[in-house]
BABA-902884 format. One record per residue: residue in three letters; x, y, z negated of N, C-alpha, C, CB in turn. Coordinates in steps of 0.02 Angstrom, whole numbers, plus 50000, padded with zeros to 5 digits. Glycine has a CB too. Example, Ala and Ser with C-alpha at 12.3 -4.5 7.8 and 13.67 -1.06 7.14 Angstrom:
BEGIN
ALA506604971649610506154977549610506604983549610505654977649548
SER506424988849646506844994749643506455000249606507044997049714
% end
This chain:
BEGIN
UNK500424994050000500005000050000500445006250000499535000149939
UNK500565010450055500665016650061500575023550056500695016450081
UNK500435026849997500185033049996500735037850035500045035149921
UNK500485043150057500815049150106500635055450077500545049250186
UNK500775060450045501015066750028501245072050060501375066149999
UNK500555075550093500835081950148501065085850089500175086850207
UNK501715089950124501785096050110501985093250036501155101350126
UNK502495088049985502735086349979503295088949947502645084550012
UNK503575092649985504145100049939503855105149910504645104849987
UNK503325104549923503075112249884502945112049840502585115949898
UNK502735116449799502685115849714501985111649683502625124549681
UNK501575110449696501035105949697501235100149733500435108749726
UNK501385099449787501645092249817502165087849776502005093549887
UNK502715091649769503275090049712502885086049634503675099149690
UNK502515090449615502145087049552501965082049559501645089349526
UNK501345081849615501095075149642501465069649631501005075149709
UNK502015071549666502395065049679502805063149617502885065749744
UNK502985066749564503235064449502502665061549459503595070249466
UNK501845065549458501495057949445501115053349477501135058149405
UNK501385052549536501295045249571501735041549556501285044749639
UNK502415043849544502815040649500502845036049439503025043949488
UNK502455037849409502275034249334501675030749356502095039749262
UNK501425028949401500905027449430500975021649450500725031249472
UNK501295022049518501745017749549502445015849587501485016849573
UNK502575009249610503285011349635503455015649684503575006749655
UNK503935019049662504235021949725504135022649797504645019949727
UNK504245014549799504355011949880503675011949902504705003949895
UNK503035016349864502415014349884502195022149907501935010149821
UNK502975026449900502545033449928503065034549994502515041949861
UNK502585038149990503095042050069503015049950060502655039850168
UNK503685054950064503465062850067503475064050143504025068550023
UNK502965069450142502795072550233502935079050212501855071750279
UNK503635080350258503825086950246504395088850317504195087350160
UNK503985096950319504375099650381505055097950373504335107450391
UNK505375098250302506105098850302506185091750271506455105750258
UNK506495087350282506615080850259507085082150210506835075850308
UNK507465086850236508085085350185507885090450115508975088150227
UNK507405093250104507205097050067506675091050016506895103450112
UNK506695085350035506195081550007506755073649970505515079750082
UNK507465076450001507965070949972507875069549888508795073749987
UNK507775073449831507965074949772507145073049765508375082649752
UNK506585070449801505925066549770506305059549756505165065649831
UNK506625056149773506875047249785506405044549810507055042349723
UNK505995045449874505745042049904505815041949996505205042949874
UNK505515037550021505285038050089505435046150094504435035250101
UNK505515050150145505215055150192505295055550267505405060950171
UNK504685056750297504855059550352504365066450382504865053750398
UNK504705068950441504625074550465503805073750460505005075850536
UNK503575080050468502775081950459502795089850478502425080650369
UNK502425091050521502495096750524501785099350576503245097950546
UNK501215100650526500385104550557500645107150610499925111550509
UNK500835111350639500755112750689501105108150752500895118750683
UNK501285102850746501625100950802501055092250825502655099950775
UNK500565093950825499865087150817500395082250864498765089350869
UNK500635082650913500885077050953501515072950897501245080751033
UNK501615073150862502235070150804501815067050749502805076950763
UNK501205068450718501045065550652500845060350663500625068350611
UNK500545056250712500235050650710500925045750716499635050150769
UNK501315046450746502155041350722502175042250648503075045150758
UNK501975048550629502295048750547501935046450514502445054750511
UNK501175045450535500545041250484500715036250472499865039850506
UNK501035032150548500845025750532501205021050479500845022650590
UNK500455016450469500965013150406500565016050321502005017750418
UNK500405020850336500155024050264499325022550284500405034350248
UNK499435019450202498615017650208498135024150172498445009250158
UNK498445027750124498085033950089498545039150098497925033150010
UNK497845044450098498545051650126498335055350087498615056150211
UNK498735061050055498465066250012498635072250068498855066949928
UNK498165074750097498155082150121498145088450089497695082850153
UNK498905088350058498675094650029498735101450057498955095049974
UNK498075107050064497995111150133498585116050127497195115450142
UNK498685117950189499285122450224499365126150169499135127350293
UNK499715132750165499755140850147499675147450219500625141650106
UNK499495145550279499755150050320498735152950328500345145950402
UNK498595156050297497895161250282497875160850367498025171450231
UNK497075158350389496975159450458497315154550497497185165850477
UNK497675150650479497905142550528497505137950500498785138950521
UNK497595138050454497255129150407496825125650457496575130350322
UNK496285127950472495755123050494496075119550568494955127750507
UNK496295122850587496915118950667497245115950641497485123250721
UNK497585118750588498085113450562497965107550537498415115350518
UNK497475108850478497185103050456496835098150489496845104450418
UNK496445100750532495975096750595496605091350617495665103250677
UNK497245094350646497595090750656497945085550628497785093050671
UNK498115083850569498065080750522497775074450514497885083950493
UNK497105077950513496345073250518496275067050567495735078250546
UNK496475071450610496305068750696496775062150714496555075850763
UNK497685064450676498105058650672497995054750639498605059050662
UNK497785055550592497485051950513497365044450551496535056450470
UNK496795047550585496355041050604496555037950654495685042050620
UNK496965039750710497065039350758497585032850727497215045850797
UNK497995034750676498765032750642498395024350611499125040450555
UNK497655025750587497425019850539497235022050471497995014550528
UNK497495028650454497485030550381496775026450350497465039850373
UNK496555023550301496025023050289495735028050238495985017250276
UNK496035033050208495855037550160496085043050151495885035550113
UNK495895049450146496225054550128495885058350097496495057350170
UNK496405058250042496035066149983496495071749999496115065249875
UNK495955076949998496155083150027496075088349985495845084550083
UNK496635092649956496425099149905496145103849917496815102249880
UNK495425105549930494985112049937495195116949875494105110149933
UNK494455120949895494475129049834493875123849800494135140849873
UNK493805127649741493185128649691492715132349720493335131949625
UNK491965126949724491315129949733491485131749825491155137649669
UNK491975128249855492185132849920491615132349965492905130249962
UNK490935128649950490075129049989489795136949964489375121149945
UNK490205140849923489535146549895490335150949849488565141349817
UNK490985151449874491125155549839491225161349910491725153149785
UNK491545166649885491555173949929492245174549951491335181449883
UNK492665170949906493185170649918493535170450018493265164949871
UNK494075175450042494115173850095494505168150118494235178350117
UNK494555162550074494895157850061494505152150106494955157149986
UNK493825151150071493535147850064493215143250122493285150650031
UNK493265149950190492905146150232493255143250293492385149950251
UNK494135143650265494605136950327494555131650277495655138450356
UNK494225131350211494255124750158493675122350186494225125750065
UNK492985125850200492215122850187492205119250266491455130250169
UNK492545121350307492665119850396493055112950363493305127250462
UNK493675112450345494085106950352493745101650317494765108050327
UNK493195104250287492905098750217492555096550276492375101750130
UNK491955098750308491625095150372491955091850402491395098550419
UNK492505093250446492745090350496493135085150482493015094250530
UNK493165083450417493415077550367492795073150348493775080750294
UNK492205072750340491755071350335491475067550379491555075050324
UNK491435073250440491315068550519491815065850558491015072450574
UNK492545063950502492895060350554492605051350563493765060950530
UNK492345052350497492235044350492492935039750451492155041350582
UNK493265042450425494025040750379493465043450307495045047750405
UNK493475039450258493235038250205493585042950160493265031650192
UNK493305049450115493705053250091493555054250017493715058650128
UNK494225061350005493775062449918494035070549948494235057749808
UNK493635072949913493745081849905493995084649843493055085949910
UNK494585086549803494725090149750494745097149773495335087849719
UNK494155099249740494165105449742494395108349688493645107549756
UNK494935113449709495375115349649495305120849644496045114249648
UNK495295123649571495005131149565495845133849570494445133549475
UNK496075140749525496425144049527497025141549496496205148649512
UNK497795142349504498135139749458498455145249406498605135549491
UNK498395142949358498655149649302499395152149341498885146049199
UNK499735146949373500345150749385500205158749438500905144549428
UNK499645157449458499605165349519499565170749486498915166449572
UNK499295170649408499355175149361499825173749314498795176249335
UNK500335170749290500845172649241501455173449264500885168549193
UNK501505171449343501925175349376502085182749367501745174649428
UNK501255186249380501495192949355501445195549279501145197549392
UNK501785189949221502075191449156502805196649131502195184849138
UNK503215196749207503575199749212503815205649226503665197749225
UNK503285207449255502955214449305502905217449263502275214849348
UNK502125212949193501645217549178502375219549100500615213349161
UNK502585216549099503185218649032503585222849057503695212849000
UNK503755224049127504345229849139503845237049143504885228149227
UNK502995234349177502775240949197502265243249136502405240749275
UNK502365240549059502235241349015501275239049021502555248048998
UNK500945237449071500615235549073500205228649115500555239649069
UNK499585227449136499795222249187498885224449207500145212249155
UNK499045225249269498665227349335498395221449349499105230249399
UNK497595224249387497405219449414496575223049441497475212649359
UNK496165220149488495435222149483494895214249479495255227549561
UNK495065213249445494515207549408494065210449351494935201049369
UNK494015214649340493715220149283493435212649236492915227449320
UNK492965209749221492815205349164492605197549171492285208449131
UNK492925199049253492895189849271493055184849235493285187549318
UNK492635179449218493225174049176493405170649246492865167249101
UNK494065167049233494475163749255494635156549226494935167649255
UNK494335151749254494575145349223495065141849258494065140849213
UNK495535144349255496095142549286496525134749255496525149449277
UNK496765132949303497465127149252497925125549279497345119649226
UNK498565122349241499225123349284499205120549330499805121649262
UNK499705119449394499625116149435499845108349409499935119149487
UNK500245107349364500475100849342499645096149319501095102349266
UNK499195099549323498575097549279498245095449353498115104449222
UNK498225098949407497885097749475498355091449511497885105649525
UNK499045093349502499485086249523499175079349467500535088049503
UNK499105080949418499085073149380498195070349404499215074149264
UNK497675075949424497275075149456497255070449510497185079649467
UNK497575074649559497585069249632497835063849615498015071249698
UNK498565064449557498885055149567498355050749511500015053649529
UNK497965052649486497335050349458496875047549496497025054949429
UNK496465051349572495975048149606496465044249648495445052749642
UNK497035045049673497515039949736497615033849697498425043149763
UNK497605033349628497915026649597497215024249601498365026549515
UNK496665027749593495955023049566495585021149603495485025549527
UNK495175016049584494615013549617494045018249607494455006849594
UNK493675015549679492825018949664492945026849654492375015349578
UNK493325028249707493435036749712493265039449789494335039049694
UNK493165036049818492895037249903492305041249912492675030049943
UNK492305047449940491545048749973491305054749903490905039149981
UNK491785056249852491795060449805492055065649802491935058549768
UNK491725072549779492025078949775491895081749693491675084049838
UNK492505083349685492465085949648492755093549623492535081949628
UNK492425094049573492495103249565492965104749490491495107849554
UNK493565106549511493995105849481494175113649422494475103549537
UNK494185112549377494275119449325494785118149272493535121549282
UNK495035123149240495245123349169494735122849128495595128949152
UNK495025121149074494335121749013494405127648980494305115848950
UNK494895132948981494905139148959494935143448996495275140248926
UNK494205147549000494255151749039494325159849009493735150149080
UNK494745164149032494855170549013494965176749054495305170048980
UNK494755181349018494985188549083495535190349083494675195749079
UNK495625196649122496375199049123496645201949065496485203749172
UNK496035204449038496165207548974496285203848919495705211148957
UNK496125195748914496275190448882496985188748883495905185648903
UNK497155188948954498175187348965498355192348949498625185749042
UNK498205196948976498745205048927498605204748845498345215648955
UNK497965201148830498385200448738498625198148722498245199548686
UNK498605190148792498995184048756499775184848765498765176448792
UNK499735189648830500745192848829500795198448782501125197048919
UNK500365200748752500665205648691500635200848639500225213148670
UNK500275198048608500425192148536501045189648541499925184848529
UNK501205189348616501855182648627502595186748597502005179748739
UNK502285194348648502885198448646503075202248584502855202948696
UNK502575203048559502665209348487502555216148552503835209448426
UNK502615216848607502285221548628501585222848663502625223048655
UNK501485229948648500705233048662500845232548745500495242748625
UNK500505227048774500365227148844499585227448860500685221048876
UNK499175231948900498575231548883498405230248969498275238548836
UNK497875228748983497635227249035497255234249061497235221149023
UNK497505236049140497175241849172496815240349253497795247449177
UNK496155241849229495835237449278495765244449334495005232749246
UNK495865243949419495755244949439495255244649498496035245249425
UNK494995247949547494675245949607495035241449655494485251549641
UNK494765237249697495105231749734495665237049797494365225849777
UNK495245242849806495835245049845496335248449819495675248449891
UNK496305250849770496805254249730497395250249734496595255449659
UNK497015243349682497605238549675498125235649719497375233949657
UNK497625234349772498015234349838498555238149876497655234749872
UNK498275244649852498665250049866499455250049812498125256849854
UNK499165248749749499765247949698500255242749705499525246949634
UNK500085238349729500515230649762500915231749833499855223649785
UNK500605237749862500955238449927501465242249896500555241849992
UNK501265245649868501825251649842502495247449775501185259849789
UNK502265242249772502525238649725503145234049778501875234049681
UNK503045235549843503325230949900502985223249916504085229749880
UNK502575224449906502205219549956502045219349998501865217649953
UNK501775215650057501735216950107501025218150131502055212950133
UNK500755221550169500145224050156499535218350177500115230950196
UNK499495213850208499095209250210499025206150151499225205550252
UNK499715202550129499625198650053499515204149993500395193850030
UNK499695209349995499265214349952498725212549944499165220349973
UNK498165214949989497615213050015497095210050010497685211750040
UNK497625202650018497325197150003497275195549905497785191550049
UNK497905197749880497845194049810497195202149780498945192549753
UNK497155207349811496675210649774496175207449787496575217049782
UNK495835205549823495185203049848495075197049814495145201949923
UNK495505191849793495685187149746495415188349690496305186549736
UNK495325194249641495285196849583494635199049611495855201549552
UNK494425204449662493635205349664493415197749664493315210049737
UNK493645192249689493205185549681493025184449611493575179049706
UNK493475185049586493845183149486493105186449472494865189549434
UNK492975194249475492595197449441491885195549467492785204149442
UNK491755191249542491225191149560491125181849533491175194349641
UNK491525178949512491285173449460491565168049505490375172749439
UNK491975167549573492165162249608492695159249565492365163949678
UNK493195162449525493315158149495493355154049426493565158849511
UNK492725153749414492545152449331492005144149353491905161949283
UNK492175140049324491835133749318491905130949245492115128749370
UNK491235127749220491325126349151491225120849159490965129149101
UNK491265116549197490975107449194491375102349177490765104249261
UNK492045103849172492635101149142492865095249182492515099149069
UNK492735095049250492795090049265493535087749282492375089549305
UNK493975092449305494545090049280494965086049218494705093749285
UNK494815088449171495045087849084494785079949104494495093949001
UNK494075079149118493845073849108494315067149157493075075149123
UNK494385071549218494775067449265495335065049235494965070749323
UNK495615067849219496455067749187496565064949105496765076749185
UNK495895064349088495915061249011496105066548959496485054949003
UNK496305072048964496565076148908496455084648928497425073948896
UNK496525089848878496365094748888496725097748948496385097348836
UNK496535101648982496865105649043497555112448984495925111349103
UNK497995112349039498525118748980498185123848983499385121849001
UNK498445124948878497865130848866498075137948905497785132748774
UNK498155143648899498475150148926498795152248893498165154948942
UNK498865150148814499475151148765500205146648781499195148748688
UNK500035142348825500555135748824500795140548892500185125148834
UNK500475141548929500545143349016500835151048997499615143349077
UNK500565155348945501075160948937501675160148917500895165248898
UNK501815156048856502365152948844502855149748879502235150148816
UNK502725147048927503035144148982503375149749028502515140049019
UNK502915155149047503175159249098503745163949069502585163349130
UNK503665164948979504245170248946504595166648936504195174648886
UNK504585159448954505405154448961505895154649019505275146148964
UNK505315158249069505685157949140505725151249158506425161049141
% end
């Protein structure tokens, strides 16, 4: 039995594959990654993979009986990309693939949502037997900027009183190597959350308790912020995009209380004290 791991080097793929590890042997995964040699330091199988090039993946399927698709990063490719994917999948034999969506991605606003809600169909009607993890937010997209908000004495954002049930990504990796090891997981979606959900104004206390300093949360308008991120050197699309991210936050796309992760994974999701703590370790 062969499981396969798109995308594989990346920081969610990487996890994956350390708990498929404790899972199973080795010789039972394979990493799919543009850069092979970037996938040496997993100890397993790899070979080339690379969405945009559809004439190459079906050599690289074959042989793998379960595939974890986990979707692109390139905003505005995914659904070609992924389609392609799909298309080798079956073509290759794959008999299964779980694929990482958004949270709620049938009804959120998010501009995320609708190369996830396309790829979820066209996975559906391939006729390859699937599961859907729909994964909400990962705390790391916000304690990344723990560093920011301590040099710029505060920490920015326009989510004004959204909760956020966010969880690490190590919690969404032990997820997937959870449904790939199990039985009686086919033809299932699920809607994936933290069990603690909080605002922005919740992490700016939880980085002032941590710090002994007064960091307070300053909520702006989505274009402002945008505007403050460009000026911060970002680039003005991904500006853009992570403000509109936070109008989702505040418009409730990313808050789920059903726990179905925690439940997936057997144990609590990381709290935001553990995940702040983590990020002032560097």
């Amino acid at each position: 039995m062969k499981i396969g791991i798109t995308g594989a080097t990346g920081h969610l793929g990487r996890l994956v594959v350390g708990k498929l590890k404790e899972k199973t042997a080795s010789n039972n995964l394979v990493a799919l990654a543009r850069d092979t040699q970037k996938a040496r330091d997993l100890g397993i199988e790899a070979r080339l993979f690379d969405y945009n090039k559809p004439d190459t993946l079906v050599e690289s399927l074959k042989g793998i009986n379960h595939l974890l698709l986990i979707s692109g990063n390139e905003i505005g490719q995914r659904q070609a990309q992924h389609e392609n994917v799909i298309k080798a999948a079956k073509e290759a034999g794959v008999e299964w693939i779980v694929y990482t969506s958004l949270l709620h991605a049938d009804t959120s606003s998010l501009v995320l949502a609708n190369e996830h809600l396309l790829t979820e169909e066209i996975l559906k009607s391939s006729g390859v037997p699937f599961t859907i993890l729909r994964n909400g937010w990962y705390t790391e997209n916000y304690t990344a900027s723990v560093p920011t908000a301590l040099q710029n004495g505060a920490l920015f954002g326009s989510a004004g009183e959204g909760k956020i049930a966010s969880a690490a990504r190590a919690d969404y990796a032990e997820a997937a190597a959870v449904v790939l090891t199990s039985a009686d997981q086919q033809n299932k979606v699920y809607e994936l959350a933290g069990d603690y959900a909080y605002t922005l104004a919740e992490l700016a206390e939880e980085i002032s308790n941590q710090t002994g300093k007064v960091i307070p949360y300053k909520n702006l308008s989505e274009s402002d912020y945008a505007k403050a991120l460009i000026e911060a050197g970002l680039p003005e699309g991904l500006a853009t995009a992570i403000a509109s991210f936070d109008k989702g936050a505040a418009n409730g796309d990313l808050y789920d209380d059903e726990k179905q992760l925690s439940t997936l994974i057997g144990r609590p999701t990381t709290s935001l004290t553990t995940a702040v703590e983590a990020a002032l370790a560097g």
